[in-house]
C-alpha positions in Angstrom: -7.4 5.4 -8.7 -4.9 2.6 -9.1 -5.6 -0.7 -6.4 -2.6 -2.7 -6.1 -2.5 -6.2 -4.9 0.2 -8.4 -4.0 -0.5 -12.1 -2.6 2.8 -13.8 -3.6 3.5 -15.5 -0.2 2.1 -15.9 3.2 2.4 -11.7 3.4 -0.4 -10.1 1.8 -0.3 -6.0 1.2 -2.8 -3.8 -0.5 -2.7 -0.5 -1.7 -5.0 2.4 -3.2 -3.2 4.8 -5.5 -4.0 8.0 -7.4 -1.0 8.9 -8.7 0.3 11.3 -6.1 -0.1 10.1 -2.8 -0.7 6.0 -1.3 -4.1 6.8 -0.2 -4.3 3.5 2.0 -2.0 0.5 2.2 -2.1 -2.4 4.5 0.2 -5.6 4.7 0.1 -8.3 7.0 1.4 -12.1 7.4 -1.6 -14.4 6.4 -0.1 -18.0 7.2 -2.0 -18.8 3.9 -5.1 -18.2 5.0 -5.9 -15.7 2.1 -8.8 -17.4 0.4 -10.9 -16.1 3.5 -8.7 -12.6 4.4 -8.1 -11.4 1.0 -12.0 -10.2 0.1 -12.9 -8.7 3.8 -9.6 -6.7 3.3 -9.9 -5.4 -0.2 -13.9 -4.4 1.3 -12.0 -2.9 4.3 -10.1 -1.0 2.1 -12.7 1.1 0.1 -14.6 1.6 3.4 -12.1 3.4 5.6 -11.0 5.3 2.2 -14.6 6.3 1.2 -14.1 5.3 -2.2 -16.0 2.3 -4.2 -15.7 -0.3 -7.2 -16.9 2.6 -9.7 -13.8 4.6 -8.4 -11.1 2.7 -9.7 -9.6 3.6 -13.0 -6.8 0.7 -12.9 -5.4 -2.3 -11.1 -2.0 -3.6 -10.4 -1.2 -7.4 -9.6 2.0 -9.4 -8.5 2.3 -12.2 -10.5 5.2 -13.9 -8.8 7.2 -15.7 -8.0 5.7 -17.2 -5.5 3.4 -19.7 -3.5 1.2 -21.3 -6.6 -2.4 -20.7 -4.4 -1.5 -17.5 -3.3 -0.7 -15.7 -6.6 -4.1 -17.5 -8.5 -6.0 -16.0 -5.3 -4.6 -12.2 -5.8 -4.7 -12.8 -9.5 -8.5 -14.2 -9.6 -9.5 -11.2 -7.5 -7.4 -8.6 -9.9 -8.8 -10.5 -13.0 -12.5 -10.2 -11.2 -12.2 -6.4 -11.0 -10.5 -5.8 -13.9 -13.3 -7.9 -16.5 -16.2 -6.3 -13.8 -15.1 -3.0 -14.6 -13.6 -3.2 -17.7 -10.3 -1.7 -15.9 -6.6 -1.8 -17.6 -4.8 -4.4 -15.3 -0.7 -4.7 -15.2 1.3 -7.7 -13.9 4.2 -6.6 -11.9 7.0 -9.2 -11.1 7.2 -9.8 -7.1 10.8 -9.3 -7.2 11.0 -6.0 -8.5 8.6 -4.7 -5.8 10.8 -5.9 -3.4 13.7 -4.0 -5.1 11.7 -0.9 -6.0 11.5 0.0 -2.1 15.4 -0.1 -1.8 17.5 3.2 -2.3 19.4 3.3 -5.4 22.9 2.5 -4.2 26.2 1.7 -6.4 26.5 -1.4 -4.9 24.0 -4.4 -7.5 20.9 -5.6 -5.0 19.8 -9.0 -4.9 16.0 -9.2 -4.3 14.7 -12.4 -2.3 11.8 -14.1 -1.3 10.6 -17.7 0.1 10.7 -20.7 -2.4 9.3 -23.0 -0.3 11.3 -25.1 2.3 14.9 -23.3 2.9 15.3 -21.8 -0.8 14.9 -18.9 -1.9 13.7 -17.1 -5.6 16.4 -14.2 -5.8 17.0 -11.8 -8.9 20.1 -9.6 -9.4 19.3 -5.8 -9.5 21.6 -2.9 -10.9 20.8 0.9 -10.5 20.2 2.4 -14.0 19.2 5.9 -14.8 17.3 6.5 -11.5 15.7 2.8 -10.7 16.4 -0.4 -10.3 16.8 -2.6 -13.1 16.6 -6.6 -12.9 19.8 -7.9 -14.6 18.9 -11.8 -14.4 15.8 -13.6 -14.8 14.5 -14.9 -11.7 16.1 -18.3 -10.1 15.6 -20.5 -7.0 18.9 -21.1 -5.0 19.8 -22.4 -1.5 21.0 -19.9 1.2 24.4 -21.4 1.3 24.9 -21.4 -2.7 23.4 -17.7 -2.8 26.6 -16.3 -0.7 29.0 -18.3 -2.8 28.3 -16.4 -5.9 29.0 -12.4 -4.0 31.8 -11.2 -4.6 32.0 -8.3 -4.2 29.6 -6.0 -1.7 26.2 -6.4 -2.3 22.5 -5.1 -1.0 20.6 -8.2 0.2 16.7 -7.1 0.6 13.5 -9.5 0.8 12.2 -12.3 2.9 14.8 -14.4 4.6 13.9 -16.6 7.9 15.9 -16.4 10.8 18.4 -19.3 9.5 19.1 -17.9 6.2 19.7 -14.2 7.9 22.0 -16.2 9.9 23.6 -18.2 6.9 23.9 -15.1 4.3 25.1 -13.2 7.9 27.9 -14.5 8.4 29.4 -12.8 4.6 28.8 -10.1 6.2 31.7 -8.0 4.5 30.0 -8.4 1.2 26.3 -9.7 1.6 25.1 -6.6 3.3 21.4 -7.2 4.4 19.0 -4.3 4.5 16.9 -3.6 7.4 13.7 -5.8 8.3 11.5 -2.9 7.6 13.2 -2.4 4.4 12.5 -6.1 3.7 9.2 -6.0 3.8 6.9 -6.3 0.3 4.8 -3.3 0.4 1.9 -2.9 -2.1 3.0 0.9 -2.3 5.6 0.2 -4.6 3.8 -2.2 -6.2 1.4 0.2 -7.3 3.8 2.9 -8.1 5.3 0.7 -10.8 1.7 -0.6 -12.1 0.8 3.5 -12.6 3.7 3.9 -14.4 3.1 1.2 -16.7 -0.2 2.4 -17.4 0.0 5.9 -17.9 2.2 4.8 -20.9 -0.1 2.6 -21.8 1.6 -1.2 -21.4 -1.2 -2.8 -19.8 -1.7 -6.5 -20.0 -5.1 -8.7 -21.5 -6.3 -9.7 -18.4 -7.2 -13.1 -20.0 -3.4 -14.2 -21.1 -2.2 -12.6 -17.3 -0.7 -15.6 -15.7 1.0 -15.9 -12.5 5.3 -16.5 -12.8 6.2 -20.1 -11.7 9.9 -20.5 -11.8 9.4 -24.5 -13.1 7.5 -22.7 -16.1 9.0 -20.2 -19.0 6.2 -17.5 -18.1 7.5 -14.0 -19.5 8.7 -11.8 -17.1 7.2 -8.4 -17.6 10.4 -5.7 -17.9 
């Protein structure tokens, strides 16, 4: 049983995975406040799902990009199961969670979430051999710069406020923007891409596991 955590923003989503169904996932907008949500919710979890501590065989965490307090609150919790338990943890890029709940589509995908005032982190995204594949390293932008560099039609998926759905709107011919509910960071994903990992074995040291802050050179886990 897989538990997947995601706290890279002001959305927080769990999941509980066991490798062929989501047996419970929940997201919801914190307005930061997950310090005091993120515990209660994770406890919330095992209750209406029956299952305890002892039941979990692996963990998956978002490392980010993302809001610097968020992602050390998600990651201290994962880190906390994971050297409890002695459970194989996985970092999972934020960005390719958003990406991994798009279909595959010929046209690339840019992935996007909040970077703090009105930029965003974005990564460009190319279907490969059945999945999405990030083709560029993560990278903060403004709204207005983002639409100058599409040229050509392109999936637009992530958290965008209202302004920038207006800003990257109004290319519409080529910056196609998915639907809302297509948008949203779902810990589902996240830990269908953390069970993969593991079950071929490229887990991370739970000790080295650092969040991904684009002013840093952090690896970002392929």
């Amino acid at each position: 049983m897989l538990l997947a955590i995601d706290t890279s923003t002001s959305w927080i989503s769990l999941a509980l995975y066991d490798g062929i169904s989501v047996r419970y996932e929940v997201t919801w907008q914190s307005q930061y406040h997950h310090t005091i949500e993120l515990a209660p919710a994770i406890e919330q979890l095992f209750n209406r799902t029956g299952t305890r501590n002892q039941d979990l065989t692996g963990l998956a965490i978002a490392i980010g990009p993302g809001s610097f307090t968020s992602l050390r609150i998600g990651l201290a919790a994962a880190k906390g199961f994971s050297l409890a338990l002695k459970l194989p943890i996985v970092g999972i890029a934020s960005l390719d969670v958003v990406a991994a709940a798009q279909p595959l589509d010929d046209k690339p995908l840019v992935a996007v979430l909040h970077a703090g005032r009105t930029r965003l982190a974005y990564a460009t995204y190319e279907a490969v051999d059945g999945s999405w594949v990030r083709e560029s390293d993560p990278e903060v932008i403004d709204p207005k710069d983002l639409v100058k560099t599409i040229k050509k039609p392109t999936l637009i998926c992530g958290e965008l406020s209202e302004d920038a759905r207006t800003i990257i709107g109004r290319r519409w011919k080529n910056a196609i923007i998915v639907s809302p509910a297509k948008c949203l960071r779902r810990a589902g994903f996240l830990a269908e891409l953390g069970w993969t990992r593991l079950m071929n074995g490229l887990v991370d040291d739970p000790l080295r596991l650092a969040p991904i802050y684009l002013s840093t050179t952090n690896p970002i886990p392929a």
